[in-house]
C-alpha positions as a Markdown table, in Angstrom:
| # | Residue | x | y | z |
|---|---|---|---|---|
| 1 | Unk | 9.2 | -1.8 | 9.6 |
| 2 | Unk | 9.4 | -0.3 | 5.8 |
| 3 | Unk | 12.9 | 0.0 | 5.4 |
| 4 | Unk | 14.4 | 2.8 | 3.2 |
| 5 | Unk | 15.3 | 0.5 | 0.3 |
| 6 | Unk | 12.0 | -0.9 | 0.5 |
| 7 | Unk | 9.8 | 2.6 | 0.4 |
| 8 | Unk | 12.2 | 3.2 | -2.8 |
| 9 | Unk | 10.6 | -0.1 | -4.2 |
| 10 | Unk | 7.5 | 0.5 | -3.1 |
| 11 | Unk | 7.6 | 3.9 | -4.3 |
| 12 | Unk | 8.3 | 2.9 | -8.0 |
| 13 | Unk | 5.5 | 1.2 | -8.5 |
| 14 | Unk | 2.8 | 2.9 | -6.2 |
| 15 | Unk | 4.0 | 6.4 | -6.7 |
| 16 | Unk | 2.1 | 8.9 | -4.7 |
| 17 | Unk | -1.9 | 7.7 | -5.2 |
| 18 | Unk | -1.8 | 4.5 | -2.6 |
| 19 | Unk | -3.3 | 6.1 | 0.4 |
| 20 | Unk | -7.1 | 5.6 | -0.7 |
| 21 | Unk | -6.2 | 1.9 | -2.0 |
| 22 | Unk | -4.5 | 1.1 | 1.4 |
| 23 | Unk | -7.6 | 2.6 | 3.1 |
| 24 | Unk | -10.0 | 0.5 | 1.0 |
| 25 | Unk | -7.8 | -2.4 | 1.7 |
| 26 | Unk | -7.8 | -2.0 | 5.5 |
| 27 | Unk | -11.4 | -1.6 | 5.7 |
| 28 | Unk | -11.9 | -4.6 | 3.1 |
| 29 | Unk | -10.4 | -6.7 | 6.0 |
| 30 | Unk | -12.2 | -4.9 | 9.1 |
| 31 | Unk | -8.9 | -3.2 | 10.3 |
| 32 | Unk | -9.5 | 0.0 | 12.0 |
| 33 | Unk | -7.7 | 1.9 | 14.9 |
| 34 | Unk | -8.6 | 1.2 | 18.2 |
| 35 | Unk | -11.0 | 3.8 | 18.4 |
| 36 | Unk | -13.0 | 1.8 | 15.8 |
| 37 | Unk | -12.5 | 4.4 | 13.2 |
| 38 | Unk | -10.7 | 4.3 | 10.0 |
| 39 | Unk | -6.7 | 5.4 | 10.0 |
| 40 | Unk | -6.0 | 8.4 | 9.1 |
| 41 | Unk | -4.0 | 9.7 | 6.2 |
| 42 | Unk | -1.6 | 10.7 | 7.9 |
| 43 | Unk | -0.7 | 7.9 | 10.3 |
| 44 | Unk | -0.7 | 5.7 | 6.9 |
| 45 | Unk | 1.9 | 7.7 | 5.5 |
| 46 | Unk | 3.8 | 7.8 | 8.4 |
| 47 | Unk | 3.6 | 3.8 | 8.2 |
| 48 | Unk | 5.2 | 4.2 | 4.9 |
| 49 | Unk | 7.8 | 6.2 | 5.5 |
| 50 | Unk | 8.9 | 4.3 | 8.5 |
| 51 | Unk | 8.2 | 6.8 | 11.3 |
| 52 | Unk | 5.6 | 4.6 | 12.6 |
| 53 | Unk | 5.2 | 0.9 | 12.7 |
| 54 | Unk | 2.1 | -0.9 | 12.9 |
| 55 | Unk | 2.0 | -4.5 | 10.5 |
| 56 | Unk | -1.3 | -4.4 | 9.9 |
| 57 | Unk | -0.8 | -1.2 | 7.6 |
| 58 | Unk | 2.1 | -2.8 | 6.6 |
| 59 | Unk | 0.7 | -5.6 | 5.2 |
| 60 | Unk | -1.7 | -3.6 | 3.2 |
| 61 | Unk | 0.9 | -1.7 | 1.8 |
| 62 | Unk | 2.0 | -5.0 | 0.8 |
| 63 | Unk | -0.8 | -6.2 | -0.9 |
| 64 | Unk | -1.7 | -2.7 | -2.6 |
| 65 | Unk | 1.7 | -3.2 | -4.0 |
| 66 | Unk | 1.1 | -7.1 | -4.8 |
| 67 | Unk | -2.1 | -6.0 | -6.8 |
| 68 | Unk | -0.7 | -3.1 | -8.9 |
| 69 | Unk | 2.4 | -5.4 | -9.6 |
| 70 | Unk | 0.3 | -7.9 | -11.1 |
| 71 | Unk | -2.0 | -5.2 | -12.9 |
| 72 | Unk | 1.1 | -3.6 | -14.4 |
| 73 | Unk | 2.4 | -7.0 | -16.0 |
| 74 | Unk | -1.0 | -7.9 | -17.1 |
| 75 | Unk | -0.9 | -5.0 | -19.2 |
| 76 | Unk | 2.4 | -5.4 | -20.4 |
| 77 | Unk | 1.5 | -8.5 | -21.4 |
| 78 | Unk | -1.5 | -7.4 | -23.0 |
| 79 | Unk | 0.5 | -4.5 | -25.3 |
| 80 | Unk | 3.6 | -7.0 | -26.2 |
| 81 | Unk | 0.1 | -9.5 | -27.7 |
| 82 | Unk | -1.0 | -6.5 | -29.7 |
């Protein structure tokens, strides 16, 4: 479960735009409700405020974070070279 201290970590670097990334993510790795259908918005965000649990969305909250993280020191590092 996303604890509050981690959504406010989170939340620095994702901000408000990591719903469609988490989406692409899930369906990247053929995770999908049990419907067979892609989560919803809604449920996601749930997930990330910590109303809901489910580790697979987890995860690729996780990794969306991972990947901006590494995007966002890339440039850095790219503007200190400059």
């Amino acid at each position: 479960m996303i604890t509050k201290t981690d959504r406010r970590k989170l939340k620095r670097v994702l901000k408000n735009s990591y719903i469609s990334e988490v989406l692409a993510e899930l369906s990247e790795n053929k995770v999908f409700n049990k419907k067979g259908n892609p989560f919803s918005v809604g449920y996601i965000s749930n997930v990330f405020n910590g109303i809901k649990e489910d580790f697979r969305i987890q995860e690729a909250i996780l990794e969306v974070y991972k990947k901006r993280k590494l995007k966002k020191k890339k440039l850095f590092f790219l503007y200190i070279s400059i």
